[in-house]
C-alpha positions in Angstrom: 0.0 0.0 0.0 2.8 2.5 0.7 5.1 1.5 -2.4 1.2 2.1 -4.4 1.0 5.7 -3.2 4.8 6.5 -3.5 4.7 5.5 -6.9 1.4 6.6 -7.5 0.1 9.4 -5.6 2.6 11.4 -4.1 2.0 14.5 -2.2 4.1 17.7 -1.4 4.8 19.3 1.9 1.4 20.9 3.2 -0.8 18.5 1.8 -3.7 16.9 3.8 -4.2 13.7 3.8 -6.4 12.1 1.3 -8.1 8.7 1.5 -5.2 6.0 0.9 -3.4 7.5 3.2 -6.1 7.3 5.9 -6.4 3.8 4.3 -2.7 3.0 4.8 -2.2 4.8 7.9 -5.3 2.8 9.8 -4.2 -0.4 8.2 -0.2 -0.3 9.6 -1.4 1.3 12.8 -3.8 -1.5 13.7 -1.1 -3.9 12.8 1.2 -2.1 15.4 -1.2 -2.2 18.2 -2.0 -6.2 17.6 1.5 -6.9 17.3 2.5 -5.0 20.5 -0.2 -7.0 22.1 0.7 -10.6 20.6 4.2 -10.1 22.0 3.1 -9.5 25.0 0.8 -11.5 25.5 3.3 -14.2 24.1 5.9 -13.5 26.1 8.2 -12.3 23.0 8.0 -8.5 23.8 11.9 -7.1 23.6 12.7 -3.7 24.8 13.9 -2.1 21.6 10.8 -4.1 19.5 8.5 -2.2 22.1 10.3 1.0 21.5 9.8 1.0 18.0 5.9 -0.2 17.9 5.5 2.5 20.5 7.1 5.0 18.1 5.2 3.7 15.1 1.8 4.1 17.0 2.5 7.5 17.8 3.4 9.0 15.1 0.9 7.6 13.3 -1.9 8.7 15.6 -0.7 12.3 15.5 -0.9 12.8 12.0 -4.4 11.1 12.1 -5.3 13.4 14.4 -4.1 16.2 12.7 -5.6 15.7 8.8 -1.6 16.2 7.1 1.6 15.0 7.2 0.9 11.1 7.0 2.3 11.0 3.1 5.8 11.5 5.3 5.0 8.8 7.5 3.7 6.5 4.5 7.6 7.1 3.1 8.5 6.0 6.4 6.6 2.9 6.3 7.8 2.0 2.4 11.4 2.4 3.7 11.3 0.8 6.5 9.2 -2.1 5.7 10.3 -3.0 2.4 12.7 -5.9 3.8 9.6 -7.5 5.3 9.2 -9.7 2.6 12.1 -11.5 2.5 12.9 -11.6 6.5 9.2 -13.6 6.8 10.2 -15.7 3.9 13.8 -16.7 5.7 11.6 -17.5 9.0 8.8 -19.6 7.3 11.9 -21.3 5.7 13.6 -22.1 9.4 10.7 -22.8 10.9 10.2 -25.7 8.4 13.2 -27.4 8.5 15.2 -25.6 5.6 17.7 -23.2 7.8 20.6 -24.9 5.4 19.5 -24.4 2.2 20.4 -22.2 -1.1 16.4 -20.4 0.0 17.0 -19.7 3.0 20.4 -18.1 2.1 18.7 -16.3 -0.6 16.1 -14.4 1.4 18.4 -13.7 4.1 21.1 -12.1 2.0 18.1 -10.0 0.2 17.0 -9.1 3.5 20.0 -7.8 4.4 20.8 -5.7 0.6 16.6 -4.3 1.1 17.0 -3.4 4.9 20.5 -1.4 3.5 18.8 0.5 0.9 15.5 0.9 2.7 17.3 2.1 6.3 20.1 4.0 4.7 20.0 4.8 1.1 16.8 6.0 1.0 16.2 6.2 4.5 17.9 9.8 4.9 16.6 11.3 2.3 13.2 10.6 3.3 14.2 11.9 7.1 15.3 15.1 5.9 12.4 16.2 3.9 10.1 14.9 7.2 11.7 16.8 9.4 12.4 20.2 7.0 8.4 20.4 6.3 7.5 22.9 8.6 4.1 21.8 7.9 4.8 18.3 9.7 3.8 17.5 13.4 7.3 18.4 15.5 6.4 15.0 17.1 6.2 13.3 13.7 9.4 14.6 12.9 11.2 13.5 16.0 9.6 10.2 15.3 11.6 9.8 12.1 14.2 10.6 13.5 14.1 8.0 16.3 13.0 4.9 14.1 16.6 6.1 11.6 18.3 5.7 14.9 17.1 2.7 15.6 17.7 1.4 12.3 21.3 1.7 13.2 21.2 -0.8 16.3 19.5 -3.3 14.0 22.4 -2.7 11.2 24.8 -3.5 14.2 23.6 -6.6 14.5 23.2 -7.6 11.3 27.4 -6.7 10.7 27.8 -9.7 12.8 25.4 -11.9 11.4 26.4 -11.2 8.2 30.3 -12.0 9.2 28.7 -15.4 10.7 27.1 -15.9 7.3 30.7 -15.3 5.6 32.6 -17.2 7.6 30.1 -20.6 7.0 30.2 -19.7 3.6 34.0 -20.2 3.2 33.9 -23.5 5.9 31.2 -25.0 3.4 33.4 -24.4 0.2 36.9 -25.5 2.3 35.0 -28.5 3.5 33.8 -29.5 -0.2 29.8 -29.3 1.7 27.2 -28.8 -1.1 24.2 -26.8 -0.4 20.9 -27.5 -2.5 17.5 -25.2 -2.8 15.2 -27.2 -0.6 17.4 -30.3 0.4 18.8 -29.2 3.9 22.6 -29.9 4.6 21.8 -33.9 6.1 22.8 -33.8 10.4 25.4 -36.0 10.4 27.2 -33.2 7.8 26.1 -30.6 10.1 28.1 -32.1 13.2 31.2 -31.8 11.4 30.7 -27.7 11.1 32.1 -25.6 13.2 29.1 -22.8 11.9 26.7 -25.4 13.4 28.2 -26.0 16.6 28.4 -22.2 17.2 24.6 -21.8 16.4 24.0 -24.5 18.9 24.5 -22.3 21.8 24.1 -19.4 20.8 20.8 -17.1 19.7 20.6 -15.4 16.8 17.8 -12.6 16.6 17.5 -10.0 13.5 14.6 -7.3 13.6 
């Protein structure tokens, strides 16, 4: 919906908001709120997760409130969640058993490249002209500028995983290990990697 009205219908500093952005605005905010509430309720609620659904909310609400400024946070909302895709497709693929695979592999390194360009690339472009329309809720603004900083703690991370990701990379082509779409890396292969016996105790979480 946001990519739709980037592409589409995009609107200048000072401009109310018109009916897809209500329409996208409503849409993302209830999916904040119920996924604020799930990981809660679940148990899975982190500190900077809550931080950043907290944010979201806000900043949505205000510009609701107000009638203008939500084409700013509907950039917002392309930038940031354009890596969705891929990160849920990486999950779905771990969760069924495919962690080791040439798809799983895939998605996460397009994860990675679309969180870069999203967060970064286009990400501080699309901060600036939020917070240099005057027009803008000051909160909205500060907003932006919060969920950019943010963005950075997640990149941290990521440098890491991504290192991880390198390094089993190189111990699958030393070991002469072959990695197939959807035919997982068999255990008893697995046992022999060093990669896998580092995963085994250790938790890795990306946003």
């Amino acid at each position: 919906m946001s990519a739709y009205q980037v592409y589409s219908a995009p609107s200048e500093c000072g401009d109310d908001n018109n009916k897809m952005t209500y329409l996208t605005l409503i849409f993302s905010g209830s999916y904040f709120t119920y996924d604020l509430i799930d990981m809660w309720y679940r148990g899975l609620l982190e500190k900077d997760m809550c931080i950043h659904h907290l944010l979201c909310i806000c900043g949505i609400l205000q510009v609701l409130i107000v009638g203008g400024g939500g084409y700013f946070v509907v950039l917002g909302l392309f930038v940031a969640e354009i890596s969705n895709p891929p990160m849920h497709c990486r999950i779905l693929l771990r969760n069924v058993g495919l962690r080791y695979t040439k798809a799983y592999e895939f998605f996460e390194y397009m994860y990675f490249m679309l969180f870069f360009f999203g967060r970064v690339i286009i990400g501080h472009p699309v901060v600036y002209k939020t917070i240099t329309c005057s027009s803008n809720p000051m909160f909205a603004r500060i907003v932006s500028c919060g969920i950019l900083l943010q963005s950075y703690q997640f990149l941290y991370r990521m440098y890491f995983i991504f290192n991880s990701r390198i390094k089993e990379t190189m111990e699958r082509k030393t070991k002469g290990i072959k990695i197939s779409w959807f035919e997982p890396i068999p255990m008893e292969t697995l046992k022999t990697c060093d990669f896998w016996k580092k995963s085994q105790g250790k938790k890795e979480h990306l946003p």
